[in-house]
N, C-alpha and C positions, 0 to 999 in steps of 0.2 A: 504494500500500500504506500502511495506517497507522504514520506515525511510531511506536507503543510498540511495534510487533513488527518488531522488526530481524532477526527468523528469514526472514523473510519480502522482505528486500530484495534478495538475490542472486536468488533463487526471479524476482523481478522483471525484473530486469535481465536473465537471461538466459529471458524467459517470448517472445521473438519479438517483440514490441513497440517499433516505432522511437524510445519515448523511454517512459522509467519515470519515477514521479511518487511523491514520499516524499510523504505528506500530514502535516501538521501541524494540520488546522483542525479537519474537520470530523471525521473519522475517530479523532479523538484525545480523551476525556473530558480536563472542564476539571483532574483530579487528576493526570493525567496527563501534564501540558505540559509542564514541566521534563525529564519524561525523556525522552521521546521527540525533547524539543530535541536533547541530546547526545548521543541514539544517531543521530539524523540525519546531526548535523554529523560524528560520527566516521565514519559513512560517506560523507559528501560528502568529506573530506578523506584515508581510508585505502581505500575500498572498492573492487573490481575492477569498473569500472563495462562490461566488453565493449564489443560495437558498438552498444548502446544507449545514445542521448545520457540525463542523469540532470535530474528536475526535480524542485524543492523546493517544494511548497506553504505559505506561509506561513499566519497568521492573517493578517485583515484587519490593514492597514498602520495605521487608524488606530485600532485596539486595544492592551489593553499586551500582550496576548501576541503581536501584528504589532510590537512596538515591540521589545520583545526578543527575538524572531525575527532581525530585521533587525539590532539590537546583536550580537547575537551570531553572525551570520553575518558580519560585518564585519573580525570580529576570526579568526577561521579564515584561512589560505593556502592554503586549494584552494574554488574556489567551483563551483556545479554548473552543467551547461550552459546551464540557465535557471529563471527563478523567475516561479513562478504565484502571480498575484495576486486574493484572493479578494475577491466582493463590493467593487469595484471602480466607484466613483458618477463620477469625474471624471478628467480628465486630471491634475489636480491629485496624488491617489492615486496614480499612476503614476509623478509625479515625486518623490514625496516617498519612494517606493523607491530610485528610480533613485539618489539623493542620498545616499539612506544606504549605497549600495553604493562609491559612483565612486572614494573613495582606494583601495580593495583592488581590489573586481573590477569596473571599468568595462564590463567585455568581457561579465557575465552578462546574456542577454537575456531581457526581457520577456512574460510572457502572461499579460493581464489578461483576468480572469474576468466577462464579462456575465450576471450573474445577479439585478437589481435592478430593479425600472421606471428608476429616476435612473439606472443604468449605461447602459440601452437606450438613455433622451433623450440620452446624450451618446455614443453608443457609436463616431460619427467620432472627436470629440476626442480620444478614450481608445484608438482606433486609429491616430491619427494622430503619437499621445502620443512622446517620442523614448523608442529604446531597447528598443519595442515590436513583437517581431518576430512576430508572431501572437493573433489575441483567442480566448479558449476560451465557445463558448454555454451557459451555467447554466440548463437548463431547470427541473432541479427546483426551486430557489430560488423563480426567475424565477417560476413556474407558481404559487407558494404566495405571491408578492408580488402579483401581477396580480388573483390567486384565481380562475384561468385551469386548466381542467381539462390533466393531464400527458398531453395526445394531440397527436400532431403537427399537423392543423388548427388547434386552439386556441393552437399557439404557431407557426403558419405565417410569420405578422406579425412576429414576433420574429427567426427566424431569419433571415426574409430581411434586417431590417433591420441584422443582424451580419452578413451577407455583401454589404450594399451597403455600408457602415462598412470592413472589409476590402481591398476592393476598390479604392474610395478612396484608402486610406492605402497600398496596394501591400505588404499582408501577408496570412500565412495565415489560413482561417478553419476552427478546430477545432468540429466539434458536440461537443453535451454524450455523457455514458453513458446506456445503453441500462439500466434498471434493475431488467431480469427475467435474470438470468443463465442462466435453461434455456429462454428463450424465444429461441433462435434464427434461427429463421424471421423471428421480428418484428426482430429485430436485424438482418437481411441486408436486411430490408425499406427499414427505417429509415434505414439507412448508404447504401443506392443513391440513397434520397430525398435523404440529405444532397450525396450526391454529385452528382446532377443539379441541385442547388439552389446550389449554388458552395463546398459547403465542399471540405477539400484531408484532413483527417482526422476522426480521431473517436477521444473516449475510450473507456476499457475500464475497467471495475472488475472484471473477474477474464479471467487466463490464457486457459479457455476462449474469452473472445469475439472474441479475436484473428482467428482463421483466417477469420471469419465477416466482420470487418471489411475484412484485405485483400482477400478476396474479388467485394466490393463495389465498395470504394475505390479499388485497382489497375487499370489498362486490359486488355482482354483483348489475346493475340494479334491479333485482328479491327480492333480500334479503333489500334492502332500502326499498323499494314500500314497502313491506311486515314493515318493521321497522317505516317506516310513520304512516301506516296504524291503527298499536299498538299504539304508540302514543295519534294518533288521538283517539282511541278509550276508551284509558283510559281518555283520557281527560272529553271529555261527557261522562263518565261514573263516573266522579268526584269522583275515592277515591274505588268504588266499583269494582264489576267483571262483562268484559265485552263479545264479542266473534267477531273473524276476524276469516272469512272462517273457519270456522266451530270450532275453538277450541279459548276453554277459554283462556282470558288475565288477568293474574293477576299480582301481582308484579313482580313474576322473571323474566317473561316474558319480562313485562316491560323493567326490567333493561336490560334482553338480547336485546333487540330494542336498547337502547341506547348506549350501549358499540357498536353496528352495525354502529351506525351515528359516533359514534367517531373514529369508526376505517376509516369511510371514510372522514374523515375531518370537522364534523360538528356534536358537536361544537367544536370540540378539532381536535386539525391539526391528520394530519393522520401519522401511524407511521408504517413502513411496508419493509422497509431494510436498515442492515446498514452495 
């Protein structure tokens, strides 16, 4: 939601979404910074934030409105569950957050925005970067730096190369938002692609594209049973190779069973829009 409308942040927070996102960059005209700064931070520090974790999008880190972002987020005693970082070129960027956080809130984690060709080139480092618990893919950005048409073929290349970056580093990989709000069909589309393609979520810029998203993102009943099943089989089969409905279990298999349980919250909470 945009930083100057603070009407608009509970509306958020309790919209179904496993993590809300106060924007400050893009969403915010440049007259506007100032206040939507301190209506942020009043609600990072006072606001009822429910069972949705809260995230702050800054400006860019090496901007003065990323530089006073981070001043003044430093200086507050309650910091939000994580900070997204825009436009996002090096590991470097990454750290030069981290730094401005670590006397107050060491513990606010990372998610740096791949929206830039220089973000893409480095996009392990900046995944691998400390502190950095997930990288978000910037299509539109991205798509207008490439000068790369906004369709998923023309940014195939990109995505994948944020979920091999990801993968790497042993953090989540967010796709960008879907940017036709009433096109839901294309939305349902898009998020299964993400999700067969390795990402673990996806954003949303409005309330409605929630249901559309977990729907997508979350494993079915069919896909658990099936994930149990593996499990189980590797179990008694202690170590060796086993067989579920007709085909062999072996380790990667495995591991695809488990990323299934985790993506539906068990044993790791589930992570599926944000």
């Amino acid at each position: 939601m945009p930083g100057d409308r603070p009407d608009r942040y509970a509306k958020a927070v309790a919209s179904g979404a496993d993590c809300a996102c106060i924007d400050l960059e893009v969403a915010v005209a440049r007259s506007a910074k100032t206040e939507a700064r301190a209506h942020a931070l009043t609600f990072v520090r006072e606001g009822e934030r429910g069972e949705a974790a809260l995230a702050l999008r800054v400006n860019a880190v090496g901007s003065d409105e990323g530089r006073a972002d981070l001043a003044a987020l430093a200086e507050v005693d309650r910091a939000p569950d994580a900070l997204v970082l825009p436009k996002v070129g090096s590991a470097e960027d990454v750290q030069t957050a981290r730094e401005a956080l670590a006397s107050r809130h060491p513990g606010t984690v990372l998610v740096p925005l791949v929206e830039t060709a220089e973000g893409l080139l480095h996009a392990v480092e900046i995944a691998r970067a400390q502190g950095v618990a997930a990288v978000l893919f910037g299509g539109l950005d991205l798509s207008a730096d490439l000068g790369a048409a906004l369709t998923w073929d023309a940014l195939l290349y990109a995505r994948s190369r944020v979920v091999h970056a990801t993968a790497l580093a042993g953090v989540a990989a967010i796709d960008g938002p879907f940017p036709d709000i009433h096109d839901l069909v294309g939305l349902g589309r898009e998020s299964s692609r993400a999700r067969a393609l390795g990402f673990t979520a996806k954003a949303a810029i409005h309330p409605g594209q929630i249901p559309s998203i977990h729907d997508a993102m979350v494993p079915t009943e069919a896909e658990l049973s099936w994930a149990h099943r593996v499990l189980a089989a590797a179990d008694q089969a202690d170590g060796g190779v086993s067989v579920v409905n007709g085909r062999m279990v072996d380790a990667p298999v495995v591991r695809a069973a488990q990323r299934t349980l985790a993506r539906a919250g068990s044993p790791q909470p589930r992570s599926t829009s944000a």
